[in-house]
Phi, psi and omega in degrees: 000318172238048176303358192246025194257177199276125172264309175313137166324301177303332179317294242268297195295323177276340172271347150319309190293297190324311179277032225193334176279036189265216184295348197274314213286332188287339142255028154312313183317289167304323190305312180285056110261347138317323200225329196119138181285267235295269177334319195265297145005300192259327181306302192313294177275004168277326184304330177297314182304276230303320152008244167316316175299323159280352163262020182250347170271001174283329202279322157308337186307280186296346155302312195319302141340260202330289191309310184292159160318152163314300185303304188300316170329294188312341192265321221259317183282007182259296179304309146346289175318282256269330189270008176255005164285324159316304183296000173066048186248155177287005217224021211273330167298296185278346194270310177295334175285322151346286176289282155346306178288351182294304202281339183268343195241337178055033153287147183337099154300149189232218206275294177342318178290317198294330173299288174296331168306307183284304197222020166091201185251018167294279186330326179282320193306298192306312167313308187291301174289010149257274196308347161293306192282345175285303184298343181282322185279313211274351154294347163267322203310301176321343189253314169334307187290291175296354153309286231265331146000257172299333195280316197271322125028285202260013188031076179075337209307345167218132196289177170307293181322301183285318170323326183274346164282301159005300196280317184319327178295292192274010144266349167257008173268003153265327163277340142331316176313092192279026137193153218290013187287321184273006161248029158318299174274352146290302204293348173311305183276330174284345161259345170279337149284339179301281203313335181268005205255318178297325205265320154321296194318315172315300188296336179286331178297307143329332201257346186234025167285328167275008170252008186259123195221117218190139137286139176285175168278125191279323201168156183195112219280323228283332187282349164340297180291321153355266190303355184268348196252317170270350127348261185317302195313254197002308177269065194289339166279042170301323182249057177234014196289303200280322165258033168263340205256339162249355168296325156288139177298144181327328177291344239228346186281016172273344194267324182333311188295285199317318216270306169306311165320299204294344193285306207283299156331277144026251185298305175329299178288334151320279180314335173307289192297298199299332172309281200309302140006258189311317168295345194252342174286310206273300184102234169291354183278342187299100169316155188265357140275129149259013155263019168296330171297323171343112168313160183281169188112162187309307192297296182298340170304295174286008140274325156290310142020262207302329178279304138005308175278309213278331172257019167259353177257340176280333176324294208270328153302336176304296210287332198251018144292325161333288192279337162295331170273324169342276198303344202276334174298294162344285179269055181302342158263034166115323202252131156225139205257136184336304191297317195304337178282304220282008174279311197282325198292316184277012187265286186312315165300303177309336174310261175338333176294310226269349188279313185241019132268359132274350157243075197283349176270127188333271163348283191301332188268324172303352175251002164275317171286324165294327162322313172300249140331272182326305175316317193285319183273006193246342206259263206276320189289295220275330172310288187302318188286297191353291190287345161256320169321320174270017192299126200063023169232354183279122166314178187257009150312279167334283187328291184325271181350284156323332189280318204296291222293350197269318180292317166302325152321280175304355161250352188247291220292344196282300197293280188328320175297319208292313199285335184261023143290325184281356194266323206271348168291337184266001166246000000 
């Protein structure tokens, strides 16, 4: 099916980076000034374990799916039925011919099937509205930033507010675009400005390390849940794992796991360094963007540029599994009719508008979405389908393990919300 999918190693490892290197490593600095080197440090890298480790159980899930035997299929789509006749939904009949064609045809699985697979169709609900409210949150975030830029750029002279009217028209003529073939060639160039826009952003970080003269801060427990909700954000790609894993060709998908462990390593030690960096560069001083810390002149100007294009351009790839699970909801029967989508599609964008005029702060909202959304796809959900897909073959190792990674959610998802409920009531 995706025999024409990525074989090489370099492929396989830039389109990992790519997806998983976004806008969350740029508050990291603040999230370490908030929290702490030492601290933030060991959070960062229990989250990176706890991770990775759950997205290698989305991916055992769905080998699993892939793999069994006919008899053994028959079972799991027999059960399927039955709980979705418990729940009485009207939709029970096509969700099961779904499921059923999964198993005759072994077409690509997605997050979603696993979802149906696990808890019915309760289970698909959830996958779908954490990945709708997640690409929704990290498409504000992007707007916060480029807003708060340009605005600081042109020195106030155009508010935060009016950027964001600026932007609306031609976003909303970019999330139209009923496929990602025509934004190709920007996202092309938007990961290639990421990547030099970050590596500048270092060397300035280098360059202001003697004038800052401080000791950091080692740790600050009050700050914890915080830095654990823009942690988990930094691995927004979670729940695109099963399709960077179908993005490789069939030959080439035995190497995945390894190539995502060293990829996934990585980016953690990125996020590390460029945090601790900034914060140690800026001190107290530090902004929760940190290229806001940037000296004024044409070079910091064109590295704020470039991110400034590349996450105005990554915004409509954001968007648009988001709207693609929308229309596919909206429109159960199948068709979807053009206007209506350029309706739902200019619905979300104003949605995203009207979100970070009540959360304008960077940060706070990446720690809000990570808190959330995240926590469930990057966390809580591949623990839970785990243990019922494998349900009666897991050791009390296993069992344990999944117990562990479900309880750590779910205390990151309690604390982390609580604490970033508590920051925008106090602003």
């Amino acid at each position: 099916m995706h025999d024409g999918g990525a074989t090489s190693t370099t492929t396989i490892f830039a389109n990992i980076f790519i997806s998983f290197i976004g806008a969350g490593i740029l508050g990291m600095p603040y999230a370490f000034k908030v929290a702490g080197v030492v601290e933030g440090c060991v959070i960062m890298a229990l989250v990176g374990i706890i991770s990775v480790r759950a997205m290698l159980l989305i991916v055992d899930c769905k080998n699993k799916l892939v793999s069994i035997n006919w008899s053994r299929g028959k079972s799991i789509l027999t059960k399927a039925k039955e709980k979705i006749s418990e729940e009485k939904e009207p939709f029970s009949i096509q969700d099961g011919a779904n499921l059923e064609a999964i198993m005759q045809q072994e077409r690509e699985i997605d997050y979603g099937d696993l979802g149906f697979v696990s808890l019915g169709l309760t289970g698909k609900a959830i996958v779908d509205i954490s990945i709708v409210v997640s690409q929704i949150g990290f498409s504000c975030a992007y707007l916060i930033f480029i807003s708060e830029n340009i605005a600081d750029m042109t020195s106030d002279r155009f508010s935060k507010n009016t950027v964001l009217l600026t932007l609306l028209p031609p976003l909303l003529v970019l999330v139209n675009f009923r496929h990602l073939k025509r934004l190709a060639i920007f996202s092309m160039f938007a990961d290639f400005a990421n990547v030099f826009a970050y590596c500048v952003v270092f060397w300035f970080d280098f360059e202001h390390f003697d004038r800052v003269k401080l000791h950091p801060k080692l740790a600050n427990i009050s700050g914890l849940p915080f830095f654990l909700g823009i942690a988990i954000y930094c691995y927004e790609g979670a729940g695109m794992v099963l399709a960077l894993e179908a993005s490789c060709a069939k030959t080439a998908r035995s190497k995945f796991r390894s190539i995502l462990k060293f990829t996934l390593t990585l980016v953690t030690l990125l996020s590390m360094v460029f945090g601790i960096c900034g914060y140690l560069s800026y001190g107290i001083n530090t902004n929760n963007i940190i290229t806001i810390n940037l000296p004024k002149g044409p070079f910091p100007y064109i590295v704020r540029g470039c991110l400034c294009f590349s996450l105005f351009f990554t915004y409509p790839v954001m968007m648009f599994p988001a709207v693609a699970i929308l229309e596919k909801q909206i429109f159960n029967n199948g068709k979807i009719y053009y206007y209506y989508g350029t309706l739902i599609r200019a619905g979300v964008v104003v949605a995203s508008l009207v979100i970070v005029l009540i959360i304008p702060n960077f940060s706070i909202l990446m720690a809000l979405v990570g808190s959330s959304c995240c926590t469930l796809l990057s966390f809580i959900l591949p623990a839970l389908f785990h243990l019922q897909i494998f349900k009666g073959e897991l050791t009390f190792v296993q069992k344990t393990e999944d117990c562990i990674i479900i309880f750590v959610g779910i205390m990151g998802t309690l604390i982390g919300t609580h604490d970033v409920i508590q920051r925008i009531l106090e602003q």
